[in-house]
PyMOL CGO cylinders between C-alpha atoms (Angstrom):
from pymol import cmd
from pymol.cgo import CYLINDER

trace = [
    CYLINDER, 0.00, 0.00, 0.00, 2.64, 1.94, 0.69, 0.3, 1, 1, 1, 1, 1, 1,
    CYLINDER, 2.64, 1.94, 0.69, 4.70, 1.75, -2.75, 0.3, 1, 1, 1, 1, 1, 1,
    CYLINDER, 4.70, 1.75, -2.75, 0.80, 3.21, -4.34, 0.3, 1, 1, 1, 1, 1, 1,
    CYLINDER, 0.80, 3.21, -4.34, 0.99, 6.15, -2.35, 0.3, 1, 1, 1, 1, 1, 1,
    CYLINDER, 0.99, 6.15, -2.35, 4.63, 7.24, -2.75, 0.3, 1, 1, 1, 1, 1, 1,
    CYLINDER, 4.63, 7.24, -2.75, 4.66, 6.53, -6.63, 0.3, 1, 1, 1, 1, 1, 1,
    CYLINDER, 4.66, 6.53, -6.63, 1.83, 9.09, -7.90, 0.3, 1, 1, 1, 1, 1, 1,
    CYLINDER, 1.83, 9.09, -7.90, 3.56, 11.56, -4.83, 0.3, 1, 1, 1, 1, 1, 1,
    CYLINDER, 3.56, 11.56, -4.83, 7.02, 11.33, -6.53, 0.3, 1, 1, 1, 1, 1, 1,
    CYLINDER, 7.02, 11.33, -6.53, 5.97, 11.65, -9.67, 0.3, 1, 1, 1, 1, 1, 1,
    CYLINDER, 5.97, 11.65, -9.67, 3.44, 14.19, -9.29, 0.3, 1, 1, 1, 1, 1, 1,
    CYLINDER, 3.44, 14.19, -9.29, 6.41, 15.88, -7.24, 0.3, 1, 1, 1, 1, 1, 1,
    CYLINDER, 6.41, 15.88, -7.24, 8.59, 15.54, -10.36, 0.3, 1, 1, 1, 1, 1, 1,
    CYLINDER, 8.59, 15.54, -10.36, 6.55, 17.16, -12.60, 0.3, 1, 1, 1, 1, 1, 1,
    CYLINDER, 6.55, 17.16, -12.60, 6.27, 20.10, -10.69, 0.3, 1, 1, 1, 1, 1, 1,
    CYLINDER, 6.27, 20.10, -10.69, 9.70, 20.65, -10.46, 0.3, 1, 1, 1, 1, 1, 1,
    CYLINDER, 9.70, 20.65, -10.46, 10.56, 20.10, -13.99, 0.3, 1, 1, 1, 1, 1, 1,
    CYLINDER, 10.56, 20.10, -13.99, 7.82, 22.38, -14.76, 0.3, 1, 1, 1, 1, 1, 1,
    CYLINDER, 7.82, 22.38, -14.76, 8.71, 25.40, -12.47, 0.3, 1, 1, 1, 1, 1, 1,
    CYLINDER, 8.71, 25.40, -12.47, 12.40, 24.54, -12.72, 0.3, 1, 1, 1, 1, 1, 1,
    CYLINDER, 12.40, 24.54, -12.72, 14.93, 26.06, -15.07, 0.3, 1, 1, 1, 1, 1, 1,
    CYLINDER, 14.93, 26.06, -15.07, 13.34, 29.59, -15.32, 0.3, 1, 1, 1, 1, 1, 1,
    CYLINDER, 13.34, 29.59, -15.32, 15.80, 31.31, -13.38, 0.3, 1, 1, 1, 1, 1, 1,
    CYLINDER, 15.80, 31.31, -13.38, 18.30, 29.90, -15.51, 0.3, 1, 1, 1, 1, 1, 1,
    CYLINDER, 18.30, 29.90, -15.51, 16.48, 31.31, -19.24, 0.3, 1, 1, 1, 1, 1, 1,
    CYLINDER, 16.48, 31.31, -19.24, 15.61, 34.78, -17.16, 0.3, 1, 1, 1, 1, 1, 1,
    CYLINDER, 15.61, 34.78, -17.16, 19.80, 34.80, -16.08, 0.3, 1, 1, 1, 1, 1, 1,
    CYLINDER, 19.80, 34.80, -16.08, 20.82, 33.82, -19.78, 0.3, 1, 1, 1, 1, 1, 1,
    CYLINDER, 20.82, 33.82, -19.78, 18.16, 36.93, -21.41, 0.3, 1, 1, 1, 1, 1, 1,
    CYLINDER, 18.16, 36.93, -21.41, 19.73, 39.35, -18.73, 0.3, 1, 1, 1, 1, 1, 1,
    CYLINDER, 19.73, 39.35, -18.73, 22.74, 38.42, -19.84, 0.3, 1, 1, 1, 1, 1, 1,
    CYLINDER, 22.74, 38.42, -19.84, 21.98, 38.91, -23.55, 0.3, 1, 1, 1, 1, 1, 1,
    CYLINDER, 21.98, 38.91, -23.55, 20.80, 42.26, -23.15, 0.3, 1, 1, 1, 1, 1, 1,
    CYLINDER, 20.80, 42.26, -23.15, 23.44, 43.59, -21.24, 0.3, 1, 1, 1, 1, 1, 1,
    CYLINDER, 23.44, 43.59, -21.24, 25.82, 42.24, -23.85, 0.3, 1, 1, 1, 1, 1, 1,
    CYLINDER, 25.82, 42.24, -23.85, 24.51, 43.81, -27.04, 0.3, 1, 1, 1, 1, 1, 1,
    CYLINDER, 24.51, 43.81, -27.04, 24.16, 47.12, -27.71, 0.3, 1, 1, 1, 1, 1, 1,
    CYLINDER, 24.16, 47.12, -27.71, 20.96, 48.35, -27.52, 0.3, 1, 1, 1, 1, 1, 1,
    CYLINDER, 20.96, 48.35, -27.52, 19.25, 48.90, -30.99, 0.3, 1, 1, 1, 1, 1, 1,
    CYLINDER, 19.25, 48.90, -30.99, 18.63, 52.54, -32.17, 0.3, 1, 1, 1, 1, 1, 1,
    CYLINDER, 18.63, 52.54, -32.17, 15.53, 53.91, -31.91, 0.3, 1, 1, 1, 1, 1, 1,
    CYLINDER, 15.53, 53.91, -31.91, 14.01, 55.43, -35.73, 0.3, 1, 1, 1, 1, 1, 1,
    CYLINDER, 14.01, 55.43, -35.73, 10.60, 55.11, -34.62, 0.3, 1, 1, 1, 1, 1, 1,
    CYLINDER, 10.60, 55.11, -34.62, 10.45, 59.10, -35.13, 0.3, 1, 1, 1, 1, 1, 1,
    CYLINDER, 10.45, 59.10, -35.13, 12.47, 58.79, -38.47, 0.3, 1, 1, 1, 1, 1, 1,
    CYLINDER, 12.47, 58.79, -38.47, 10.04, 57.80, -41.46, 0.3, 1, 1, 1, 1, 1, 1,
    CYLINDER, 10.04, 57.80, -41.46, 11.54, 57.71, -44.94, 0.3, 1, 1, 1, 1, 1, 1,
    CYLINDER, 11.54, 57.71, -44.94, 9.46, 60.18, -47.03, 0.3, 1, 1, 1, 1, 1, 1,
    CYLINDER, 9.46, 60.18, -47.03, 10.39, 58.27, -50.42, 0.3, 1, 1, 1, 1, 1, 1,
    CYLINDER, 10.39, 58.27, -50.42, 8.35, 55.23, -48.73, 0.3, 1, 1, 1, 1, 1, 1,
    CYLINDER, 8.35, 55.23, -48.73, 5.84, 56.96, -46.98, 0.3, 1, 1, 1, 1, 1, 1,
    CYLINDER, 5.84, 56.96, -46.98, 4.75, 58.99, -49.40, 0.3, 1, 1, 1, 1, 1, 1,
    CYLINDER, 4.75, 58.99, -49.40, 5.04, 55.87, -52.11, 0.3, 1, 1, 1, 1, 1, 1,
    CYLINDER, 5.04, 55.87, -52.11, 3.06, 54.38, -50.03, 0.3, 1, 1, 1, 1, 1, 1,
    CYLINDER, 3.06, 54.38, -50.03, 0.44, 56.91, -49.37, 0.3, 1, 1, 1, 1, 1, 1,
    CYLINDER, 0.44, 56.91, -49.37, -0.16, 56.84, -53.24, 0.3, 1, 1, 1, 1, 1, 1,
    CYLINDER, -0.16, 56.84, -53.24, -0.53, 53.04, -53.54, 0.3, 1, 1, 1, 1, 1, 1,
    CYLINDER, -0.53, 53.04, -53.54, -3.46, 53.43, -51.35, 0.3, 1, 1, 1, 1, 1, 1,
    CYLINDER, -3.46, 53.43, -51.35, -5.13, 56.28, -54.03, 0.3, 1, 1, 1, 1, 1, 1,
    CYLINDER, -5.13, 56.28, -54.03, -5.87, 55.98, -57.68, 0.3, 1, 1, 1, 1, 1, 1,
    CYLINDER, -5.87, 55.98, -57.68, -2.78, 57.74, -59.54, 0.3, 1, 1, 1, 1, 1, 1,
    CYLINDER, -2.78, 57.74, -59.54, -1.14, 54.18, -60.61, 0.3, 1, 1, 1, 1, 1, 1,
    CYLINDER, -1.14, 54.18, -60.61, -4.63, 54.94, -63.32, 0.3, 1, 1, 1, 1, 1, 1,
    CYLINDER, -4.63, 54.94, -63.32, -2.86, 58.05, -64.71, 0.3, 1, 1, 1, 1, 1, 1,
    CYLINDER, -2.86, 58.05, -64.71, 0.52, 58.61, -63.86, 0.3, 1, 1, 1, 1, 1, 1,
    CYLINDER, 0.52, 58.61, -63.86, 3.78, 56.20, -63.89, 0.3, 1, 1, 1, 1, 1, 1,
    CYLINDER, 3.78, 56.20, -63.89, 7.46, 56.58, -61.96, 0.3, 1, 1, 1, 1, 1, 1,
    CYLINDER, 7.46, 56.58, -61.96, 9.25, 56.73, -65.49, 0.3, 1, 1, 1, 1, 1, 1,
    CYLINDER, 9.25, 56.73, -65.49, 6.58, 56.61, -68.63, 0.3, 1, 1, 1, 1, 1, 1,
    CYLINDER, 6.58, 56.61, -68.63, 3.51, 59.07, -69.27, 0.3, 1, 1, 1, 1, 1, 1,
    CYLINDER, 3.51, 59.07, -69.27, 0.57, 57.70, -69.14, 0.3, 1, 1, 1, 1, 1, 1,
    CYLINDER, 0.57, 57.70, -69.14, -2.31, 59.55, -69.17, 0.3, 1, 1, 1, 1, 1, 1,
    CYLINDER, -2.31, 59.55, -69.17, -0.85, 62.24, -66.66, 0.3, 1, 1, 1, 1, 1, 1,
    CYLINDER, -0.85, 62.24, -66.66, 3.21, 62.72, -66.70, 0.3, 1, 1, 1, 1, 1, 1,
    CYLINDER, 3.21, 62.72, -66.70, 5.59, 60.67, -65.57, 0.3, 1, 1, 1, 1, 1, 1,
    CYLINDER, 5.59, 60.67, -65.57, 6.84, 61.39, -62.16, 0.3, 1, 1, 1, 1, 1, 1,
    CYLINDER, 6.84, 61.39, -62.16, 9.99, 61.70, -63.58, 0.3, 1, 1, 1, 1, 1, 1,
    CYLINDER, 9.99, 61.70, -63.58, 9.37, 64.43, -65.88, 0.3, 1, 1, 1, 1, 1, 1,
    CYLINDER, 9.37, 64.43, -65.88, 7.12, 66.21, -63.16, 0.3, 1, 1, 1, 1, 1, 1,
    CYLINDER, 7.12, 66.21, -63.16, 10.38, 66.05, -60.63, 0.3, 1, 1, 1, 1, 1, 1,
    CYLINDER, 10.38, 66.05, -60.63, 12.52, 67.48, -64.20, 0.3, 1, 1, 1, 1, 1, 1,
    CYLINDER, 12.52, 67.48, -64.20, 10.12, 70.34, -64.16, 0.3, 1, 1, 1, 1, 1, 1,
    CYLINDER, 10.12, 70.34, -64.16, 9.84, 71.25, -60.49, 0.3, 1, 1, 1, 1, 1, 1,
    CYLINDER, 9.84, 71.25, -60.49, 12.89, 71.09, -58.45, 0.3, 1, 1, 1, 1, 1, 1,
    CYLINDER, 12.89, 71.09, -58.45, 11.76, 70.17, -54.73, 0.3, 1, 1, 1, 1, 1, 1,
    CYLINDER, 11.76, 70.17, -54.73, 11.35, 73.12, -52.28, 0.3, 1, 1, 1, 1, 1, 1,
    CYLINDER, 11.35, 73.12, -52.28, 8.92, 74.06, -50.66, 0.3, 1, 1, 1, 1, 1, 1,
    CYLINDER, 8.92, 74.06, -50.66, 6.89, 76.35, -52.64, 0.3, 1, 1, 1, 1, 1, 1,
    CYLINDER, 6.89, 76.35, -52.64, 6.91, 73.91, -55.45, 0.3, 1, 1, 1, 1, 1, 1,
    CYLINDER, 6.91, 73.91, -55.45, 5.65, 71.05, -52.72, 0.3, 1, 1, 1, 1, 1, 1,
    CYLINDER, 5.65, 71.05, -52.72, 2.55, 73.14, -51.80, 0.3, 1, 1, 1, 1, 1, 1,
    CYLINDER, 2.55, 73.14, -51.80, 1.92, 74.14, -54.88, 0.3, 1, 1, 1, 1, 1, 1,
    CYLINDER, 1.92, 74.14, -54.88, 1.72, 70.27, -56.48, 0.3, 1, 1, 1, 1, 1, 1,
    CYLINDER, 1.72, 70.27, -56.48, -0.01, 69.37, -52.80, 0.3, 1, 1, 1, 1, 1, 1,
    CYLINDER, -0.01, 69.37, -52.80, -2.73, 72.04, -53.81, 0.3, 1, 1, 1, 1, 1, 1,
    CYLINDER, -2.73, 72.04, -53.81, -2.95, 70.34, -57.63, 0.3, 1, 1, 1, 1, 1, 1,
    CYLINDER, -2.95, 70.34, -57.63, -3.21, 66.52, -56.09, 0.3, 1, 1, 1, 1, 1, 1,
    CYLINDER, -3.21, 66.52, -56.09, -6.03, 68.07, -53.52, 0.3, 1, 1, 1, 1, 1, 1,
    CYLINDER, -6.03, 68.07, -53.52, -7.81, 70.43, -56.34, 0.3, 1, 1, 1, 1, 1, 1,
    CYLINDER, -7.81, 70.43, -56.34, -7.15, 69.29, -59.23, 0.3, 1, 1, 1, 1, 1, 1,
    CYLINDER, -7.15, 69.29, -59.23, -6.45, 71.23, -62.62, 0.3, 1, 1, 1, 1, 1, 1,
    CYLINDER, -6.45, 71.23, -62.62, -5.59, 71.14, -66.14, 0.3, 1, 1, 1, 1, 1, 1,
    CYLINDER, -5.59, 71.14, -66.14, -3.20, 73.23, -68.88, 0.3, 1, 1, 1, 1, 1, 1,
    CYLINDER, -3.20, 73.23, -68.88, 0.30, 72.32, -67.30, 0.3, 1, 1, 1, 1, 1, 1,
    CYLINDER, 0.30, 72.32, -67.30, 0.58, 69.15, -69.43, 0.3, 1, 1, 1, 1, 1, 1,
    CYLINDER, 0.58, 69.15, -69.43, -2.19, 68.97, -71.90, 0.3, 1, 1, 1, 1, 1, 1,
    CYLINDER, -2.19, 68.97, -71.90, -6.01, 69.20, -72.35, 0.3, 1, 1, 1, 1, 1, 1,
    CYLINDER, -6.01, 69.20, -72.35, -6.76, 66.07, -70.11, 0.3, 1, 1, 1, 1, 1, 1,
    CYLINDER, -6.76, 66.07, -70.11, -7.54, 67.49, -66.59, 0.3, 1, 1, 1, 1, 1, 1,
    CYLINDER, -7.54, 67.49, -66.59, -6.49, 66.20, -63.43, 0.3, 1, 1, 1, 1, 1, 1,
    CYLINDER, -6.49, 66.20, -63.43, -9.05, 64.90, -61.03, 0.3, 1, 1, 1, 1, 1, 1,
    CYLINDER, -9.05, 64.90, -61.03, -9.47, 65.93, -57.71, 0.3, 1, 1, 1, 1, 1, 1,
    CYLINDER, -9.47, 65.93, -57.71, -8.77, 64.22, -54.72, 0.3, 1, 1, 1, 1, 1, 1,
    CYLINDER, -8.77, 64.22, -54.72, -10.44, 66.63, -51.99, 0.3, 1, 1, 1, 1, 1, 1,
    CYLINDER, -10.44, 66.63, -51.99, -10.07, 63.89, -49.51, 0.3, 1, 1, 1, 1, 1, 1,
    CYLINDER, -10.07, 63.89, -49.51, -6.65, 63.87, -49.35, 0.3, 1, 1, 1, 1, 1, 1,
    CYLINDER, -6.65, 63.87, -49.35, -5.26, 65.70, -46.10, 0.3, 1, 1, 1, 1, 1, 1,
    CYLINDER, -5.26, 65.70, -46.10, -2.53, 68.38, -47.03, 0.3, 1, 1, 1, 1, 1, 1,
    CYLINDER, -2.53, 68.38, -47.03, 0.17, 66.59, -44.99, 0.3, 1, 1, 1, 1, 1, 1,
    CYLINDER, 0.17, 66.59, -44.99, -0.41, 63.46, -47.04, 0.3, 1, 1, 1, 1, 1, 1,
    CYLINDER, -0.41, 63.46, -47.04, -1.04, 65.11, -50.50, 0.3, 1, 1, 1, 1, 1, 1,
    CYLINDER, -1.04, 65.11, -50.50, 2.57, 67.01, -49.65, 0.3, 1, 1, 1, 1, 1, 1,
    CYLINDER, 2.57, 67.01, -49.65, 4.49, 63.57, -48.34, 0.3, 1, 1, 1, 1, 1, 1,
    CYLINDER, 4.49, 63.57, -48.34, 3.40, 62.41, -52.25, 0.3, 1, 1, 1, 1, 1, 1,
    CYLINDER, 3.40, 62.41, -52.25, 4.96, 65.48, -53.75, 0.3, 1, 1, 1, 1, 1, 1,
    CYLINDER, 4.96, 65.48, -53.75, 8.16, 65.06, -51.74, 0.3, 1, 1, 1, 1, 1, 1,
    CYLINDER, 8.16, 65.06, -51.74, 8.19, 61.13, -53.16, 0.3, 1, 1, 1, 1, 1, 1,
    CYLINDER, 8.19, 61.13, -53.16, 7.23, 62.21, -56.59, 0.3, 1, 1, 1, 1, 1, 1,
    CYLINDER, 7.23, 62.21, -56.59, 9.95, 65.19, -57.00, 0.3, 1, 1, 1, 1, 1, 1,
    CYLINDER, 9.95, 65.19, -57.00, 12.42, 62.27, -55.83, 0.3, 1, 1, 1, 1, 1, 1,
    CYLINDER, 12.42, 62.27, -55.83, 12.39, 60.08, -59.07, 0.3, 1, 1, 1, 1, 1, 1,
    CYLINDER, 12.39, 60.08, -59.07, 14.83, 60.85, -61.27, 0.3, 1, 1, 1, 1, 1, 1,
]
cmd.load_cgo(trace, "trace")
């Protein structure tokens, strides 16, 4: 009777320690990793305005009318960034022709508006835009 009782007790007493034990020793080894490495630089507050604002336009329709290198039904972006050097008069100004619209500086076909674009964003697409060469 006394080989039933002790069995399930060791065992049961087993499995608790292999189950609690050896934590210490994986919290000593992480401690010991990060103190080790140099810490990893922090560019959560640095964006790449190429990306972001190449990104802003995949989520919009220009892909329809305008291409990085080739005209389309719009200009290229490439020939806008040959026509407007970036600074920041030029960046508003193109900001205010994504969010308005217009027609005459490259033909008869007008440009659509896109009124719902916020001026920070339609400016972030200019920046990416006057960037292809």
């Amino acid at each position: 009777m006394k080989k039933q009782i002790w069995m399930p007790a060791c065992l049961s007493m087993a499995l608790f320690v292999a189950a609690c034990g050896g934590g210490e020793e994986k919290k000593t080894e992480e401690k010991a990793a990060e103190t080790t490495t140099a810490p990893a630089a922090d560019n959560s507050m640095v964006q790449d305005v190429k990306g972001k604002g190449k990104e802003l336009m995949a989520m919009q329709d220009c892909a329809t009318c305008h291409k990085e290198t080739e005209k389309v039904i719009g200009p290229s972006f490439k020939d806008i960034a040959a026509k407007y050097p970036e600074n920041d008069e030029n960046v508003a100004t193109l900001a205010d022709k994504i969010i308005k619209g217009g027609s005459g500086n490259w033909g008869e076909v007008p440009m659509a508006p896109h009124a719902g674009i916020p001026v920070d964003d339609a400016k972030e697409m200019v920046r990416y835009i006057l960037s292809v060469k």
